[in-house]
Backbone as a ProteinNet text record, in pm:
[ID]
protein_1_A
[PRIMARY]
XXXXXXXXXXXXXXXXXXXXXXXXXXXXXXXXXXXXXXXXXXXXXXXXXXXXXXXXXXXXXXXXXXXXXXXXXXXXXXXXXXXXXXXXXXXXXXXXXXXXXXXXXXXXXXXXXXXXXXXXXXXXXXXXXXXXXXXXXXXXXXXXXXXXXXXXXXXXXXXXXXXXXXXXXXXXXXXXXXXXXXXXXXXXXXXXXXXXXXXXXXXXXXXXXXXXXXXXXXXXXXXXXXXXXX
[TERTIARY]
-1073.4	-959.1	-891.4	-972.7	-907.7	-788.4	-779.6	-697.5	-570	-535.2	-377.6	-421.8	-462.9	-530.3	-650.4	-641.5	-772.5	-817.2	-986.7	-1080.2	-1051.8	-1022.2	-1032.6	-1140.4	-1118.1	-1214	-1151.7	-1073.2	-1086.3	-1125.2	-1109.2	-1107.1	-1027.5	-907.5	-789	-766.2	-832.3	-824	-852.2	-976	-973.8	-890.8	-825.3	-741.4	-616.8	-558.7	-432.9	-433.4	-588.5	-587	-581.7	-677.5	-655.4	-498.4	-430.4	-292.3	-182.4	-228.3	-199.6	-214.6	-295.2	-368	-335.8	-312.1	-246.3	-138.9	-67.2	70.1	129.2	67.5	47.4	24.2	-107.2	-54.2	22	21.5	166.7	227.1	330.1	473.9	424.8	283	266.4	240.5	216.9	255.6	391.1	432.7	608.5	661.9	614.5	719.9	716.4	565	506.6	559.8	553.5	661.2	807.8	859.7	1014.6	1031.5	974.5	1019.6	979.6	852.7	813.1	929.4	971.5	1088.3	1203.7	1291.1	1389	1363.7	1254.8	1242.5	1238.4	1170.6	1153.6	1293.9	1385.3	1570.6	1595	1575.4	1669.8	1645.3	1527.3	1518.5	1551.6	1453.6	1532.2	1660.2	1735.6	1877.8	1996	1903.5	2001.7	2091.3	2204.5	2346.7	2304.7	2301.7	2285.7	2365.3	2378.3	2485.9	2498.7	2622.3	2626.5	2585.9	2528.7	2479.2	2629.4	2629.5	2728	2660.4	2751	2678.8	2689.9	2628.8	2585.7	2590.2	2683.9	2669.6	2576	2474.5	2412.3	2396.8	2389.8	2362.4	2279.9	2137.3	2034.3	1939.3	1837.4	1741.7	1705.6	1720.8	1717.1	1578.2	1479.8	1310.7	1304	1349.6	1304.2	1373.9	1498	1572.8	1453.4	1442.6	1333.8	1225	1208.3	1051.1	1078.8	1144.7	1144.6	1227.9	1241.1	1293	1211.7	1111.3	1040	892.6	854.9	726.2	741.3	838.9	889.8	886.4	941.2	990.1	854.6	759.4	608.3	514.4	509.1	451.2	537.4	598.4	647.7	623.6	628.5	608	468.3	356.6	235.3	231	269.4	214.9	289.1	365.8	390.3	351.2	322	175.7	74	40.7	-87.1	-119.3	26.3	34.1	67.7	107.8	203.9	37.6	-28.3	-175.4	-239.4	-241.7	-263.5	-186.5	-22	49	33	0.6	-1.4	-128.4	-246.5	-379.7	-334.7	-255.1	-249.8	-115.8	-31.1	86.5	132.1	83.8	127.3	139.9	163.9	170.1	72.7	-0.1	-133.6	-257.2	-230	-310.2	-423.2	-393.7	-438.5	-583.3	-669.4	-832.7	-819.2	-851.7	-897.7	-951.3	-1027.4	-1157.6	-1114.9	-1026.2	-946.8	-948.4	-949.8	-934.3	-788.1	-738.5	-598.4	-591.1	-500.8	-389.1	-261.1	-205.7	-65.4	-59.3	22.7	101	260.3	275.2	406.7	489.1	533.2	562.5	734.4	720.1	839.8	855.3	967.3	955	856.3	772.2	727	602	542	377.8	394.3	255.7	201.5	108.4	168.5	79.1	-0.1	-132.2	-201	-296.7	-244.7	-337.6	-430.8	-585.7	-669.1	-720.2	-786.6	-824.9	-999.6	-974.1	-1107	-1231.4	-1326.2	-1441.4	-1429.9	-1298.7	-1360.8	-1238.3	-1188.1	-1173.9	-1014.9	-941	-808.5	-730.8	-545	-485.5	-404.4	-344.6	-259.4	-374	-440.1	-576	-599	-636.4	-664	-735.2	-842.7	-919.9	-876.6	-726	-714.1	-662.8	-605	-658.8	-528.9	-451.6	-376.8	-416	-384.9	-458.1	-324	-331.7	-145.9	-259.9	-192.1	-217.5	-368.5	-433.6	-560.2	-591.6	-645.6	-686.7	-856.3	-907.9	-1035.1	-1051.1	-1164.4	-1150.1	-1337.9	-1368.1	-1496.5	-1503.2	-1641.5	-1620.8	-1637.5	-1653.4	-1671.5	-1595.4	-1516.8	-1398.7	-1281.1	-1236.5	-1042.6	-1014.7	-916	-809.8	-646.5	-586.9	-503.3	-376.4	-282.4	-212.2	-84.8	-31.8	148.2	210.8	278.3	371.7	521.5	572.9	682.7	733	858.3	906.7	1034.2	1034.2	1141.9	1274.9	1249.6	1386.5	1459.7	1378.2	1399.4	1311.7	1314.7	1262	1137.1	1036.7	894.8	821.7	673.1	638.3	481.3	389.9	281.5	229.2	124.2	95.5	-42.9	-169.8	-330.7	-337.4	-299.9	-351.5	-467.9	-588.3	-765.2	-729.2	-642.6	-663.5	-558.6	-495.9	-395.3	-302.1	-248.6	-182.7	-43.3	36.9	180.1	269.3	347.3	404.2	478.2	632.6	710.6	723.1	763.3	786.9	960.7	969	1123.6	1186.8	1239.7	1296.7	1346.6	1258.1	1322.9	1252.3	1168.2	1067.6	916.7	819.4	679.6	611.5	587.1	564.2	387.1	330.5	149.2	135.6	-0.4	-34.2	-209.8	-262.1	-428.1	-478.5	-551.6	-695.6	-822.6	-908.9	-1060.8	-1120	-1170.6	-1240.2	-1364	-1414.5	-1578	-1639.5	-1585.6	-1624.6	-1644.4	-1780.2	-1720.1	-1666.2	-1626.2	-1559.7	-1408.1	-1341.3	-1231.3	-1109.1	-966.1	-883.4	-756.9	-624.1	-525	-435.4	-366.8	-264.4	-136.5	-46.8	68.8	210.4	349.5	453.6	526.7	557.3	581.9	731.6	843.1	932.8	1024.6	1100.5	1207.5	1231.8	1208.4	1215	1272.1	1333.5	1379.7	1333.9	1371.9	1332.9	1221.2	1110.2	993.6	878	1012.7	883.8	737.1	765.3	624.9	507.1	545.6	486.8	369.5	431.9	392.8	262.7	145.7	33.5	-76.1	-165.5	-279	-385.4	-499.6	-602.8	-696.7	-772.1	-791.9	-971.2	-1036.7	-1170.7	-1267	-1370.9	-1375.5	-1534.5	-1583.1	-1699.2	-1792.7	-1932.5	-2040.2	-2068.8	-2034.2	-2018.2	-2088.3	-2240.3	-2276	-2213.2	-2174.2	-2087.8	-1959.8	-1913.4	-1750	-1786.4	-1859.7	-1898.6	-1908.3	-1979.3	-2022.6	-1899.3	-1813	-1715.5	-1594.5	-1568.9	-1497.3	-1509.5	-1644.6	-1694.8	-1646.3	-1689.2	-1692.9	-1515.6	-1420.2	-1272.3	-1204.7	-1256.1	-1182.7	-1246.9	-1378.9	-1430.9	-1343.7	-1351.6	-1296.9	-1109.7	-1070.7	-933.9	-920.4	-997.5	-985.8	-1043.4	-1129.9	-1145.6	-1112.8	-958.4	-855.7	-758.3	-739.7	-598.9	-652.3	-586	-621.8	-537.9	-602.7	-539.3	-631.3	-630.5	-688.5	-588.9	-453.5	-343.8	-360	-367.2	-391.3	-279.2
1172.6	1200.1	1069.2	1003.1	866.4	843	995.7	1012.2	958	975.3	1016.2	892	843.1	762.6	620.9	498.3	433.8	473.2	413.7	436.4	349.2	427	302.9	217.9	95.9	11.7	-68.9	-32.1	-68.2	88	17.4	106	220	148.5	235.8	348.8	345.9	426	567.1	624.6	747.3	834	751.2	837.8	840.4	762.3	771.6	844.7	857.4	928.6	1117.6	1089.1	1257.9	1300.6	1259.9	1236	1293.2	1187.8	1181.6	1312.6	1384.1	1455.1	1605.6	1588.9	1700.4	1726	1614.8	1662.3	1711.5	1646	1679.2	1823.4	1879	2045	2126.2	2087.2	2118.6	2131.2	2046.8	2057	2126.8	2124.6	2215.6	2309	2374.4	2530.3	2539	2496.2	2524.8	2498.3	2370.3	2446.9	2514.9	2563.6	2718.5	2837.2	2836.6	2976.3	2980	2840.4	2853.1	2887.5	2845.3	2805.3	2965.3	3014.8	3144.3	3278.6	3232.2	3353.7	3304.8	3198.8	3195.5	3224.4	3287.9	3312.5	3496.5	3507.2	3689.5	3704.5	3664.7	3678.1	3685.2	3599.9	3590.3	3748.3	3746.3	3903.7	3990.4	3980.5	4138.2	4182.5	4085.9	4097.4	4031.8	4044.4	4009.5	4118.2	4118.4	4215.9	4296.9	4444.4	4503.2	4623.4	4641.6	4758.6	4843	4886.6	4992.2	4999.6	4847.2	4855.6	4798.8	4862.4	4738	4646.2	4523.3	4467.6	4481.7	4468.2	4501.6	4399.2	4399.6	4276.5	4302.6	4211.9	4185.7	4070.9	4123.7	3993.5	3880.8	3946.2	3885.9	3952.8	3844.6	3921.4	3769.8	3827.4	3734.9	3711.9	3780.6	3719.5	3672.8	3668.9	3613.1	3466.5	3414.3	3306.4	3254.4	3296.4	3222.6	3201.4	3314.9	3227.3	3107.1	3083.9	2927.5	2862.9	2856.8	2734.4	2697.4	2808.2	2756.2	2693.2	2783.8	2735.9	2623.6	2520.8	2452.8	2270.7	2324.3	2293.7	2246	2373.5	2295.5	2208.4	2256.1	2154.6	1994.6	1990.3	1833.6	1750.2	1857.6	1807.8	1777.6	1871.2	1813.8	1730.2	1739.1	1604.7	1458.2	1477.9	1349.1	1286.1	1410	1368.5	1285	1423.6	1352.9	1187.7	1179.9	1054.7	936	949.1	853.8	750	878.2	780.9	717	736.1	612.1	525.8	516.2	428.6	338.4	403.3	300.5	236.3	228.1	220.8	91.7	77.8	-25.4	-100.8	-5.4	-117.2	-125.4	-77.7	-90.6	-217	-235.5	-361.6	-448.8	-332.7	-458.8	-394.6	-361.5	-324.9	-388	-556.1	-659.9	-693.2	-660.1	-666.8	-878.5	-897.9	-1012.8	-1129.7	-1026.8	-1125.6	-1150.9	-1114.1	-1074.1	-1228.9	-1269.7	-1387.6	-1391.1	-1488.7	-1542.5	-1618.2	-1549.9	-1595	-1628.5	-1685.3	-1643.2	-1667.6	-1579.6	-1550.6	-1572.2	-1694.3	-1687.1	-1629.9	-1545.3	-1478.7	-1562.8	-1616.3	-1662.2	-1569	-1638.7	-1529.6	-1668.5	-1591.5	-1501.8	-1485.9	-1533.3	-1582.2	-1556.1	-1525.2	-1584.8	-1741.2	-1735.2	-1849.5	-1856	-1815.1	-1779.1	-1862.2	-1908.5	-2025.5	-1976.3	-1997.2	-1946.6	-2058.7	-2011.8	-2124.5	-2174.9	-2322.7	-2378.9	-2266.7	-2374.4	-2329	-2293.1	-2394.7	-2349.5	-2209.1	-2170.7	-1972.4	-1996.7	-2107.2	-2126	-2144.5	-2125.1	-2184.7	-2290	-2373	-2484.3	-2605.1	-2578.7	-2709.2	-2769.2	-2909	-2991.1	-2960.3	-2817.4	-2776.2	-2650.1	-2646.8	-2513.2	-2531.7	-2444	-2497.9	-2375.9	-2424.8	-2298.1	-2314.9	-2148.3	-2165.7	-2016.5	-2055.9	-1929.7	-1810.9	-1713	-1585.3	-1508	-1593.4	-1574.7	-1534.2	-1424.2	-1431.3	-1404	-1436.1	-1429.9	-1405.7	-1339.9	-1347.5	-1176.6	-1219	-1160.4	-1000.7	-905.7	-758.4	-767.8	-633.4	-593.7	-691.2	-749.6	-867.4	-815.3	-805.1	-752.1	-879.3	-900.6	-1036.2	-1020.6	-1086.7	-1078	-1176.8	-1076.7	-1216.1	-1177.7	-1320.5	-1360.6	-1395.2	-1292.6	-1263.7	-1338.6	-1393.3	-1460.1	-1460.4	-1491.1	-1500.6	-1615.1	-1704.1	-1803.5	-1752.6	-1642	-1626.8	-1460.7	-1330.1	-1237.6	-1175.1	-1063.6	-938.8	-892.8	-924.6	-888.9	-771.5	-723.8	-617.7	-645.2	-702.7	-738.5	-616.4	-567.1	-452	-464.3	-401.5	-405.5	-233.9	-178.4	-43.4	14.2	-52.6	-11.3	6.7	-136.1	-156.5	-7.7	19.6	129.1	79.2	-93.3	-191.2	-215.2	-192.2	-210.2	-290.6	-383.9	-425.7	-557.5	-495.3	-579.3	-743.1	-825	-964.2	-1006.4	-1057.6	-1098	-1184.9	-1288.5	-1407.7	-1433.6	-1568.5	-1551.5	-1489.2	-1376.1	-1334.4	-1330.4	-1348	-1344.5	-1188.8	-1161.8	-1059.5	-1017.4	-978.3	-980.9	-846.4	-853	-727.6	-692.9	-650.7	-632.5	-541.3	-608.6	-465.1	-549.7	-421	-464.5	-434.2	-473	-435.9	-415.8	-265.9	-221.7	-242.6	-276.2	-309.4	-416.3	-488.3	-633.4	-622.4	-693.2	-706.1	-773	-735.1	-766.7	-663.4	-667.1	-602.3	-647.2	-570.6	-601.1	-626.9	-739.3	-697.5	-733.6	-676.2	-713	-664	-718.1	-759.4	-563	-530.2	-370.1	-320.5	-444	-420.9	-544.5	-460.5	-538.1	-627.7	-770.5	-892.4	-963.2	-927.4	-1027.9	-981.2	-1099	-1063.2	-1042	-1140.3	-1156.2	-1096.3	-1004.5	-939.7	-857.7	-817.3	-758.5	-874.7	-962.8	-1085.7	-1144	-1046	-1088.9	-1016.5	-1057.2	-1037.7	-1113.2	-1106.1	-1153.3	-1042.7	-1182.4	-1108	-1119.9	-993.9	-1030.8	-1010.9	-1110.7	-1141	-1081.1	-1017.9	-984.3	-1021.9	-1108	-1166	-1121.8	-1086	-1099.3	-1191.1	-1201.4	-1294.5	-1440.1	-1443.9	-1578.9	-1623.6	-1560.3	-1603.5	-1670.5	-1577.8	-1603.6	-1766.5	-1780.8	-1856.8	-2020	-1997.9	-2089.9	-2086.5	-2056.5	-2044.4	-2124.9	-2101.8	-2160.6	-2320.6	-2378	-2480.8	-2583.4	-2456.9	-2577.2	-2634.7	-2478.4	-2541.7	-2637.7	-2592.6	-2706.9	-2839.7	-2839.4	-2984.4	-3043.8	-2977	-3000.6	-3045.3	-2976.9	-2995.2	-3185.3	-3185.2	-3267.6	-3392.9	-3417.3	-3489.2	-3528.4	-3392.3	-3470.3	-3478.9	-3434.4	-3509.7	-3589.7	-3711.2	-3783.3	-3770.2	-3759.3	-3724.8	-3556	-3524.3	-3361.2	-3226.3	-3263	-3203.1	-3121.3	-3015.2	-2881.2	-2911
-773.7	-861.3	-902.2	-976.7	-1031.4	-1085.6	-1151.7	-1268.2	-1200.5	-1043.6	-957.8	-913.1	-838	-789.5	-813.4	-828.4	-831.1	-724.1	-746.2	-682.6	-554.6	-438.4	-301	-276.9	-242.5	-223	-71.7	57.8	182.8	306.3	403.7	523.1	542.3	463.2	444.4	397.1	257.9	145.4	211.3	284.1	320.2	347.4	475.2	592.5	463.4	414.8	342	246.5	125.4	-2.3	102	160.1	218	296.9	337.4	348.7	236.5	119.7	-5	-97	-100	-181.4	-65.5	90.8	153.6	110.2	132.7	96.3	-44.4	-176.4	-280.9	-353.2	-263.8	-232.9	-176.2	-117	-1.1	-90.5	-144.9	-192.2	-331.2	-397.3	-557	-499.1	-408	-430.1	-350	-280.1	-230.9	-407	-509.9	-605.2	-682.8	-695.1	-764.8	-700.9	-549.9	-531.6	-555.5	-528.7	-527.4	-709.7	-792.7	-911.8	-955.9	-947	-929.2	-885	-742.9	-700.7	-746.8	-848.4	-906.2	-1056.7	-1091.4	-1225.7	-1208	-1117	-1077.8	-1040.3	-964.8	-917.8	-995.4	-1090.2	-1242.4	-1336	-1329.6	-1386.9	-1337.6	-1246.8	-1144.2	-1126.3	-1090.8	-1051.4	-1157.1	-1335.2	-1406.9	-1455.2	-1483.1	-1529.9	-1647.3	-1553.1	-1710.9	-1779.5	-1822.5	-1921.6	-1753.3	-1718.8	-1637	-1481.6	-1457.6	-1345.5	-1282.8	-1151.5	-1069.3	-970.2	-904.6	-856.7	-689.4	-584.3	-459.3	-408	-273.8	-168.3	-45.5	-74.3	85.6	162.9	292.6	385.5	378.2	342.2	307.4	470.5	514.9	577.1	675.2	776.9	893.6	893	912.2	894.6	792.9	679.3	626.5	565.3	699.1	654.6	748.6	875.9	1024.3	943.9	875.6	781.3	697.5	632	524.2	623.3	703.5	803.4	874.9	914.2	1021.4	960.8	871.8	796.9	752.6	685.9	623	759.1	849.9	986	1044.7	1080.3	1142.1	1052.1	914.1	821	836.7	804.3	859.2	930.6	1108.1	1251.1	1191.3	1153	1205.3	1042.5	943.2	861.5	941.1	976	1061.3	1225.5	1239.9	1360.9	1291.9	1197.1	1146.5	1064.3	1010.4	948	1044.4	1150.1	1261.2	1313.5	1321.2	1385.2	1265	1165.2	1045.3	1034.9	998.3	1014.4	1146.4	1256.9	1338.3	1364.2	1309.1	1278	1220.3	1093.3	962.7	1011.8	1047.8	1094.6	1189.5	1317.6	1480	1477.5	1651.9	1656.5	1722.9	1767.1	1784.5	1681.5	1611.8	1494.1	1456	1389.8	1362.1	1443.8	1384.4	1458.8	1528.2	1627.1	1679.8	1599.3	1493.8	1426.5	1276.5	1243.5	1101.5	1065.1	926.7	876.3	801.3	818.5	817.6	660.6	611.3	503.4	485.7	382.3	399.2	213.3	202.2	91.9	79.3	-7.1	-34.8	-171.2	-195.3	-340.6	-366.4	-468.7	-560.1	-708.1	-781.4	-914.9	-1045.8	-1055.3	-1053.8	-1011.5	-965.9	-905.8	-753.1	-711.8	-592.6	-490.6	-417.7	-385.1	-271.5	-273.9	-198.6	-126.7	34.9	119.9	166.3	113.7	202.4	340.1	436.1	512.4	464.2	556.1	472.7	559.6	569.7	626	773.6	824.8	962.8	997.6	873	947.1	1018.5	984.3	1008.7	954.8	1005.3	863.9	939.6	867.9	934.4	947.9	909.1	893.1	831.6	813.9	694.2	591.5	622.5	502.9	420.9	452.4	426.8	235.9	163.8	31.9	-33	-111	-256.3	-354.3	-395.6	-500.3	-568.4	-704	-735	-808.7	-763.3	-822.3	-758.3	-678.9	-702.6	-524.6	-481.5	-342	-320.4	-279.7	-273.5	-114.7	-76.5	37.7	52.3	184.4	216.6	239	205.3	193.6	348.6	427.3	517.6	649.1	582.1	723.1	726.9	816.2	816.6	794.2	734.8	652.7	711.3	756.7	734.4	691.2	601.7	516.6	593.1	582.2	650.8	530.3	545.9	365.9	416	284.4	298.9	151.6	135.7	7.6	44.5	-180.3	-101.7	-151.4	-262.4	-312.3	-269.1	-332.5	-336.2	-243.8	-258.1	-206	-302	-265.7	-351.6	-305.5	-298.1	-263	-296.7	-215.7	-193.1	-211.3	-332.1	-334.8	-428.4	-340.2	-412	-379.4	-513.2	-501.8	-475.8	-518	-497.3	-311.6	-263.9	-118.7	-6.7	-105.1	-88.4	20.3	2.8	85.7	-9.5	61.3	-32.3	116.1	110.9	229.2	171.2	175	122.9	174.6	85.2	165.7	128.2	274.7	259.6	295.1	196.6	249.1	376.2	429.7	573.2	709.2	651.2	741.2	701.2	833.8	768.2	864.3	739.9	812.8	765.7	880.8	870	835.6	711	682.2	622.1	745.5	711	670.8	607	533.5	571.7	477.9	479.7	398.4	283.6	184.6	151.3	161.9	136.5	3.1	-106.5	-195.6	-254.3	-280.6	-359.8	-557.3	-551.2	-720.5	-712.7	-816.5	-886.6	-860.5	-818.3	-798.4	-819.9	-833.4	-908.7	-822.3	-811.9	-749.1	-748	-757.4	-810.9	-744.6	-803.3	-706.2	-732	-644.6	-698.5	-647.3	-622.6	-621.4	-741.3	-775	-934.1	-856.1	-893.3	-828.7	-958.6	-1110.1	-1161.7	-1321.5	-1407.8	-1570.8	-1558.8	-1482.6	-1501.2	-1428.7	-1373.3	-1245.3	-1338.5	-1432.4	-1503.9	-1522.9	-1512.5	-1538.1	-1405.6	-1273.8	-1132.5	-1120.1	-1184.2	-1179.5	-1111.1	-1014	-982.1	-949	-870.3	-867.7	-730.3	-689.7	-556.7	-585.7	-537.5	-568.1	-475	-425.3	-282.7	-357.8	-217.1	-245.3	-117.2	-155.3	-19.8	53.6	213.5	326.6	224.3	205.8	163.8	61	-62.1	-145.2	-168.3	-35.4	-23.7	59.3	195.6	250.5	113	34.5	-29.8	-124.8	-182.8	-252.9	-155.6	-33.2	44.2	40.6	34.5	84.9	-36.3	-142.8	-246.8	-313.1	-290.3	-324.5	-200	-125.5	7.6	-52.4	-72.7	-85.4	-190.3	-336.4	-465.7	-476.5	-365	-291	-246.5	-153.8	-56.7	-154.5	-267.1	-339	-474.5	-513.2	-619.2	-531	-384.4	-317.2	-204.7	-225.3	-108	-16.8	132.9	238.2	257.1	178	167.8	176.4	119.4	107.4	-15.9	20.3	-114.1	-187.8
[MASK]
++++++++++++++++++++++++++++++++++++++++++++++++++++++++++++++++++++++++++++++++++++++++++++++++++++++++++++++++++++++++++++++++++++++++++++++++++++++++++++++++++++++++++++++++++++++++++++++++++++++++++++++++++++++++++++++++++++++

């Protein structure tokens, strides 16, 4: 169902689109009946020549019914959702083997540090590059979001990853991407005139590719800056 949805392209996408697409029914038929029995009330019980009108209590089963039906759907969509959320954002969530980023969002761009070859950040080979994240299919990644001015909103819909960044704090947020190609990603909270403007792009390359793609901007880095300062 593209139409509601892009096509997922991480780990993620499953557990959340079926989530997504539960609850979605859920609430279209709760507002097909409600909208349904305030259109039948309206008739039934509209004023007519000669009728008078009648006070009732109403009907105790049937207040326990829309409280309670209403009541267990919740409990268990939030069971059911609590073990995904904490899957993607617990706190030891973050796989061991995950490759390390960091993202800093200003208005209106991103600036995205990948690490060099040797798979670290804070290293002499590590390399920026604005707007642009690249990074390997089948690897958990994870980026340390920061912002220098406002309140931004780190958000790759294919990745079904939205996770605000906020001045002052860095806060880590992983995926994994099963697909290789091209993906969008962009700032998804009003950050300013130019926030429509806060566009990039996230590259997802096959292990040897990405591998050889690494090698060659660290090198290309390290030989227009001397010292090897991105």
């Amino acid at each position: 169902m593209e139409w509601i949805l892009p096509k997922g392209a991480s780990t993620f996408a499953g557990d959340i689109d079926f989530l997504y697409y539960l609850i979605l029914v859920i609430t279209g038929i709760a507002f097909v009946v409600v909208e349904v029995g305030i259109l039948w009330f309206a008739i039934r019980y509209r004023a007519r020549p000669g009728r008078r009108a009648r006070y009732t209590h109403g009907s105790l089963r049937a207040e326990v019914v829309w409280t309670t039906v209403p009541a267990v759907t919740v409990v268990v969509l939030g069971l059911m959702s609590g073990g995904v959320w904490n899957d993607i954002k617990g706190r030891d969530s973050v796989p061991a083997e995950a490759l390390p980023y960091r993202v800093m969002a200003r208005q209106f761009e991103w600036h995205v540090t990948h690490p060099g070859p040797d798979g670290a950040l804070d290293t002499p080979d590590d390399f920026t590059i604005r707007n642009q994240l690249h990074m390997p299919v089948g690897r958990p990644v994870v980026v340390h979001l920061g912002a220098e001015d406002v309140i931004h909103s780190f958000f790759i819909p294919a990745f079904r990853v939205k996770q605000d960044a906020v001045p002052g704090m860095h806060i880590p947020v992983w995926f994994e991407a099963t697909e290789v190609g091209a993906f969008e990603m962009a700032c998804a909270e009003l950050c300013g005139l130019g926030h429509y403007r806060m566009g990039a792009m996230v590259t997802v390359h096959d292990a040897n590719e990405f591998a050889e793609w690494v090698v060659t901007q660290a090198a290309a880095r390290t030989t227009a800056t001397p010292g090897g300062t991105p």
